[in-house]
N, C-alpha and C positions, 0 to 999 in steps of 0.2 A: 504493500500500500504506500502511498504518500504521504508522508507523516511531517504533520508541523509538531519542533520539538517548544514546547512550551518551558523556557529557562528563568533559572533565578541567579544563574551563574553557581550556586553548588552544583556539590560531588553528585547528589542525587538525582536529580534532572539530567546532570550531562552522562552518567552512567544505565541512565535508563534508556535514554538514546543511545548507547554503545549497545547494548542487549536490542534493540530493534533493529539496528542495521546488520547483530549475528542473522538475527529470522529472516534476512533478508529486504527488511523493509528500505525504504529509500527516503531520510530526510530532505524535505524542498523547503524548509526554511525555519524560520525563528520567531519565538513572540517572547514578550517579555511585559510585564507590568512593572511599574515605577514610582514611588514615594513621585508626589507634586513639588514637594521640597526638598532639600537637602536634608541629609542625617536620617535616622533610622524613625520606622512607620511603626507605629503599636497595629500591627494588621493580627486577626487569625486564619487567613489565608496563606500572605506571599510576606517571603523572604526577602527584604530590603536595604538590609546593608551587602557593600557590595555593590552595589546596581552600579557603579561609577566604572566596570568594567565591561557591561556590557555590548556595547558596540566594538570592543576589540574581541569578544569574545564570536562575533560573529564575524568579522574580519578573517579571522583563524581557522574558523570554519567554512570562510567561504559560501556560506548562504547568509541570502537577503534576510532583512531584521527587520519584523514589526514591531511598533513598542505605543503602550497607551499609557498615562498616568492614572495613578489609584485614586477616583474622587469620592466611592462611595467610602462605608463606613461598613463596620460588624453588625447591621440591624439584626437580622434573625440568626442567632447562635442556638435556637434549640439543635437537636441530630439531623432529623431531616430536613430539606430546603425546598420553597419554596421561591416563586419570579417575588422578589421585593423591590418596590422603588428604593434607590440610594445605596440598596446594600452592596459591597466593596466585591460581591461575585459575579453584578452584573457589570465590572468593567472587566470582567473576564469574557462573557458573553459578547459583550463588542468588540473587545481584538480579537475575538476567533472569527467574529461575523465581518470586522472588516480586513480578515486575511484572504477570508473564504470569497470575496468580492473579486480580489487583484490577482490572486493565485487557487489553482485544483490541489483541493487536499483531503484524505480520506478518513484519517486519525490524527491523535494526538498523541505526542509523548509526555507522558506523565509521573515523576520522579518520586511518586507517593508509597510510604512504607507501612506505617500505621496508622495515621492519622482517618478515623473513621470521616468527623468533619469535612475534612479537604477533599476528601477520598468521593465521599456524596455530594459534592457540593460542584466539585469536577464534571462526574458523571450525568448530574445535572443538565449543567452546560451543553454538555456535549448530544446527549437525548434531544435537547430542542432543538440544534443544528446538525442534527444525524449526522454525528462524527462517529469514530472508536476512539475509545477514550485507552491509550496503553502504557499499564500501568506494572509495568515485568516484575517491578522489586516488590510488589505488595505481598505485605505480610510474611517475608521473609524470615529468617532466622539472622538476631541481628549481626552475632559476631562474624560467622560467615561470611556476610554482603560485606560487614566491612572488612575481613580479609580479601575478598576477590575482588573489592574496589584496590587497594594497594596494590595485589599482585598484578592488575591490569593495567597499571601502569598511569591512574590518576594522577596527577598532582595537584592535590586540594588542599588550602593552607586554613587555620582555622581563623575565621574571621569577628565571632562574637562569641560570648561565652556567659551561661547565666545560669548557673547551676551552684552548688556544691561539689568542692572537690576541683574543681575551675576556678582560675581567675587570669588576672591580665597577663603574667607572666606566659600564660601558655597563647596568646594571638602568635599567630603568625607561624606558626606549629603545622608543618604537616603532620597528615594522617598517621604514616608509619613510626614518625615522631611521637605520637599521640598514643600509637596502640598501647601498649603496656600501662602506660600511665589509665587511659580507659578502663581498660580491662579492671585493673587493680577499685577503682572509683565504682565500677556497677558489681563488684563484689562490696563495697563497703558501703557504700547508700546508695546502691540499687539504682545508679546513672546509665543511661542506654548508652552504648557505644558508639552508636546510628546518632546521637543527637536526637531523635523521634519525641523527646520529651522538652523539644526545646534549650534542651544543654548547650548547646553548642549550633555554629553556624558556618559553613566553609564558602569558598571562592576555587574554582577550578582554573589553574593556570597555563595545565598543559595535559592534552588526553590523545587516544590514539585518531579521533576525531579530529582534531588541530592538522591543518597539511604544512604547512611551513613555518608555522610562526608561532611562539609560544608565547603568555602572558606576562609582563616585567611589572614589580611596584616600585614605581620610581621615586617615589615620598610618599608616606601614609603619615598619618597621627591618631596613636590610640587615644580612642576617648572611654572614661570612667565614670557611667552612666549612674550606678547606682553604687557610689562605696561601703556595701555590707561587708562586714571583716569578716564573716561566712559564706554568701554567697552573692558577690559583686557581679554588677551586671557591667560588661564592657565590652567596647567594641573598635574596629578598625576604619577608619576614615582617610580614604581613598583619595591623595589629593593631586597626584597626578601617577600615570600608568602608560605603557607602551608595550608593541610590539620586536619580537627578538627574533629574527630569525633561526631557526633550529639548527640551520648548520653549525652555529658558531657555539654550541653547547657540546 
């Protein structure tokens, strides 16, 4: 099928698109949603820090990029979802609907593991635009995914961090970086290694989907969103970023 890969610029999304183009499928482009402003979106949907990379992200991949900013808001948070004026899912409904306008596309790629919410709220979407909504990592086994995200050669650096057992010191942390220390944290208070709980937040810099060019951070500034001396909320602020050619690594 033709699959638009729906990205947040994580590990997630852009490994869920490597698992469709295994089946064969064939990515024809990109969408993305967008904080309206600068610095991180209290969404429960989409992932927003980070977003300051993605045009290079599509650069690297070489397909076309759609991108909408996020106007609505979390109106209906019960489980199941319903069409709501303003709510923050129907600016998900409009960038599929104005992809589906300029470009033929038949599903979607979608980077969801546990998240029931997202998970229904996606499916949604997609039901009233008769898309496939795919969604390969769902409900996986976490530790697994994230070994065969490492072995496959991601490089996803951790971009936020809101949990217990986290904090600032570990930004900027690859995954493989990360494993043990994970591992260790979801034996002692039961943190997902996956992130699936909100722990944590990556940026994809270079995957086997990149054809020539991988993702460089050319100045970032950590910000320290919430300083709890247990579980601080912090994140990375993207202040300029480029393209690296692969050869030269």
């Amino acid at each position: 099928m033709k699959v638009l890969g729906l990205i947040s610029g994580g590990k997630d999304s852009c490994f869920n698109m490597m698992k469709c183009v295994e089946l064969g499928h064939e990515i024809v482009a990109l969408a993305n949603l967008y904080p309206p402003n600068s610095g991180e979106l209290d969404s429960y949907m989409y992932q927003s820090v980070g977003h300051e990379i993605i045009d290079l992200y599509s650069k690297a991949m070489q397909l076309p990029l759609f991108r909408r900013p996020i106007l609505g808001k979390s109106q209906l948070i019960t489980a199941e979802y319903k069409e709501t004026i303003d709510d923050e899912v129907e600016d998900l409904y409009m960038l599929l609907k104005e992809v589906m306008e300029s470009i033929e596309i038949e599903a979607v790629s979608v980077g969801a593991i546990l998240s029931e919410y997202q998970n229904c709220r996606v499916e949604h979407v997609c039901r009233r635009l008769n898309l496939k909504p795919l969604c390969l990592l769902w409900q996986r086994d976490q530790l697994s995914l994230l070994d065969e995200m490492i072995d496959s050669n991601i490089q996803a650096v951790i971009v936020k961090v809101a949990s217990l057992g986290l904090n600032e010191a570990h930004l900027l942390k690859s995954l493989s970086e990360m494993r043990e220390h994970l591992v260790e944290m979801n034996k002692k208070y039961g943190l997902n290694v996956c992130g699936e709980g909100g722990e944590y937040e990556t940026i994809t810099l270079d995957c086997p989907l990149f054809k020539s060019y991988k993702i460089k951070l050319d100045e970032v500034r950590p910000v320290l969103h919430t300083p709890d001396p247990y579980t601080p909320v912090a994140y990375v602020s993207i202040l300029k970023s480029s393209l690296l050619p692969k050869s030269l690594t």
